[in-house]
N, C-alpha and C positions, 0 to 999 in steps of 0.2 A: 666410467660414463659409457652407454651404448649410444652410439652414431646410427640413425637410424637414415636411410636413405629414401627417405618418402618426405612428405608435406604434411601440412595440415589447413584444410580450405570449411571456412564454415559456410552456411547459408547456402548450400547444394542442392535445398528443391527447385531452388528458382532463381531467373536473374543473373546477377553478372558470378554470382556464387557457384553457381550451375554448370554455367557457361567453361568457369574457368577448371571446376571439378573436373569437368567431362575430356579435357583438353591439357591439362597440367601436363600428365606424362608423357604423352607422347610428343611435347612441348621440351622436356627437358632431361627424358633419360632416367629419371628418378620412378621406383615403382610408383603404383596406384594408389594416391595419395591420401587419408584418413579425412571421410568427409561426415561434417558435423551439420545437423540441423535440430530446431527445437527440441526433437523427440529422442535423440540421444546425446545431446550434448551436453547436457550435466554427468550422466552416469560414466560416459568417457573418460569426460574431464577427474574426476571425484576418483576413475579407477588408475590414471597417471602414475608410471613408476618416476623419482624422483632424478633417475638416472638418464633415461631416454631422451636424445637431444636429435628434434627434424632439422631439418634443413633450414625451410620455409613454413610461417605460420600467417594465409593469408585471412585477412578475418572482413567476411562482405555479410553476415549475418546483420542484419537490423532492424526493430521492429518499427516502421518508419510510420504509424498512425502518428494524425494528428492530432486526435480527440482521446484522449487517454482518459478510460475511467477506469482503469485496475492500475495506479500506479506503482504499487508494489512490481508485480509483473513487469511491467515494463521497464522499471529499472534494471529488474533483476536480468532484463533478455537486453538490455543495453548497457549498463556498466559492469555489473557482476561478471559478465561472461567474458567480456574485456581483458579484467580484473585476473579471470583465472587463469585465462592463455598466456598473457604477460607474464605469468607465472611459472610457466615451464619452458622448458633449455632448447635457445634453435638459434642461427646463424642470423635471421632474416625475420624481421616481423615485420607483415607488409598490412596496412589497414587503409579500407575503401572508406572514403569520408564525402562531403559532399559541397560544395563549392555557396550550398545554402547557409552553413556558416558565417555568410558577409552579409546576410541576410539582415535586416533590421528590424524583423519581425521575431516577434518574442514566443516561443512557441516550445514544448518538451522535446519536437521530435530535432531543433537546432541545439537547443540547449545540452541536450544527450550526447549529442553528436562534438561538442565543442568539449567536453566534460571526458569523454570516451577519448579524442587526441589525445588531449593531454596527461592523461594515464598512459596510452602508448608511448608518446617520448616520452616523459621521466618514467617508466620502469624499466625500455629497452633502452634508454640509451643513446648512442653513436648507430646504435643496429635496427631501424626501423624508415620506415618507406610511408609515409602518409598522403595518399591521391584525392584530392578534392576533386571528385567530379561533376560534372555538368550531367545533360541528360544522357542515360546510355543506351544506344541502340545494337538490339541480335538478336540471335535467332532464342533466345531462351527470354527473352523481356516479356515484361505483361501488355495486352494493350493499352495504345494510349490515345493522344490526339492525331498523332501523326500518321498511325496505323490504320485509323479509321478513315483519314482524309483519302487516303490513298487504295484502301480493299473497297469500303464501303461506297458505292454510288448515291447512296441517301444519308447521309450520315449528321447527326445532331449531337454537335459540340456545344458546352456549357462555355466553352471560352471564344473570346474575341477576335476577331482577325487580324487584329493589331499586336496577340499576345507573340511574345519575344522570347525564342529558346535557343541554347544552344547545345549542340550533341556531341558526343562519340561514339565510338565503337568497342561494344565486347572484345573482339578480337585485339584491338590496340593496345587496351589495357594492360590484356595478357602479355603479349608482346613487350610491351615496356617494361611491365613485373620482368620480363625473363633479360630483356636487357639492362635492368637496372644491376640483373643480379652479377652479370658478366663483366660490366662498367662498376663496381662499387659505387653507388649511386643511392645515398640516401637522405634523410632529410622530408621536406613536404613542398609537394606539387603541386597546382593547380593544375589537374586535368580538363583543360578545355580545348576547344577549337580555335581557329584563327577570328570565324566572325559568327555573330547572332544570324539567325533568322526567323521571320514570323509567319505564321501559320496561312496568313494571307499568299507569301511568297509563295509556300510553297503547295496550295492547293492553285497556286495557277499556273506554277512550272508544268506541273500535271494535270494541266486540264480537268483540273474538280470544281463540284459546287458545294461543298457544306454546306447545314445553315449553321451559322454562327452565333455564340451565346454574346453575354455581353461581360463576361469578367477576365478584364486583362491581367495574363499573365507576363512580368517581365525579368528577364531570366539575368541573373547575378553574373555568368560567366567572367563576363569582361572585364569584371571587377577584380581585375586579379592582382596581389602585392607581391606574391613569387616567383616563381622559376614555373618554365610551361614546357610541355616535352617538347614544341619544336624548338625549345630554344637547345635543347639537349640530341635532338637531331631534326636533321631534314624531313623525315620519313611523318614526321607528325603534324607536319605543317600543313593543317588542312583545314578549309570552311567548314562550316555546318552542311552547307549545300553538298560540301562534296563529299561529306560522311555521308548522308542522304542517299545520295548516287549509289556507293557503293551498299550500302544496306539494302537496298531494291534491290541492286543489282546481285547481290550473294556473293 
């Protein structure tokens, strides 16, 4: 067997995929980590020697539309690719999941997501990291409601000012992946914050006016029946607001 001393990070054009791609190494020591996105992740995967075992294989790839009209595709860019990484030899499989799972809304992109778990524990194992998360904010995110409340002076949200989310941070994430790895620390988390906030709050903390649509969003976080990183340290005990804070603030 070759011990390869690198990672494997999917979903690196963008997002929390990105974020962690750009950051893994010099996070942990380990070379420049094999980063997979749509356009080379099959021919990768398909070229695997059977020997080759990483480290870590963190997989944040996801086609997360809701309105799925190629469902072949979309299976194939949500469980198949799953399917194959689970497949090959690493210490560590860590998969980004989404706390929409508690969701009660019946939908492919929850369904996927509940289906994709559960291929990751039973195929790894004792050896796998599964983080529900809530919303994530950094510097590699697309925009959102938040983004706009906050840059735009004019800004025209679709959603309500009663709509309810709760956040994180790219950077935490990371940070946890890498202290999970030092703590043996696996299993499934809910990655969330301490408490919700709504969008109300927070274009008033900041002095905004959006105009506000009228479709409330309310966010699952809270809903949580696991283990939550602060319960696993101090360092994660944090609001929404005060993830907030620090994402403005850099």
């Amino acid at each position: 067997m070759k011990h390869l001393n690198k990672s494997v990070v999917t979903g690196v054009n963008s997002g929390l995929g990105k974020y962690i791609f750009e950051n893994w190494a010099k996070s942990s020591g380990e070379e420049e980590p094999v980063g997979l996105n749509r356009s080379n992740s099959n021919s990768w995967l398909d070229s695997q020697e059977s020997y080759d075992h990483y480290n870590s294989i963190i997989h944040c790839a996801f086609n997360s539309s809701k309105n799925v009209e190629d469902y072949k595709s979309y299976i194939e860019d949500n469980i198949f690719m799953t399917l194959k990484l689970c497949d090959l030899k690493y210490n560590k499989f860590v998969y980004i999941s989404t706390v929409d799972v508690y969701s009660e809304e019946e939908n492919y992109y929850n369904m996927t997501k509940k289906v994709a778990e559960s291929i990751v524990i039973s195929r790894s194992q004792k050896h796998c990291l599964v983080l529900r998360c809530s919303a994530i904010l950094g510097p590699t995110m697309r925009p959102n409601s938040l983004t706009r409340i906050i840059n735009d002076e004019d800004a025209q949200l679709s959603l309500s000012e009663d709509s309810r989310f709760n956040y994180v941070l790219q950077e935490d994430i990371l940070k946890f992946i890498k202290d999970s790895e030092k703590n043996n620390c696996y299993g499934v988390v809910d990655f969330v914050s301490e408490e919700d906030v709504t969008l109300g709050d927070i274009s008033r903390k900041y002095n905004k006016s959006p105009r506000f649509g009228s479709y409330k969003y309310e966010s699952v976080g809270l809903n949580y029946t696991l283990e939550k990183p602060s319960r696993l340290s101090p360092y994660y005990k944090k609001t929404s607001e005060q993830v907030i804070e620090e994402f403005i603030n850099g």
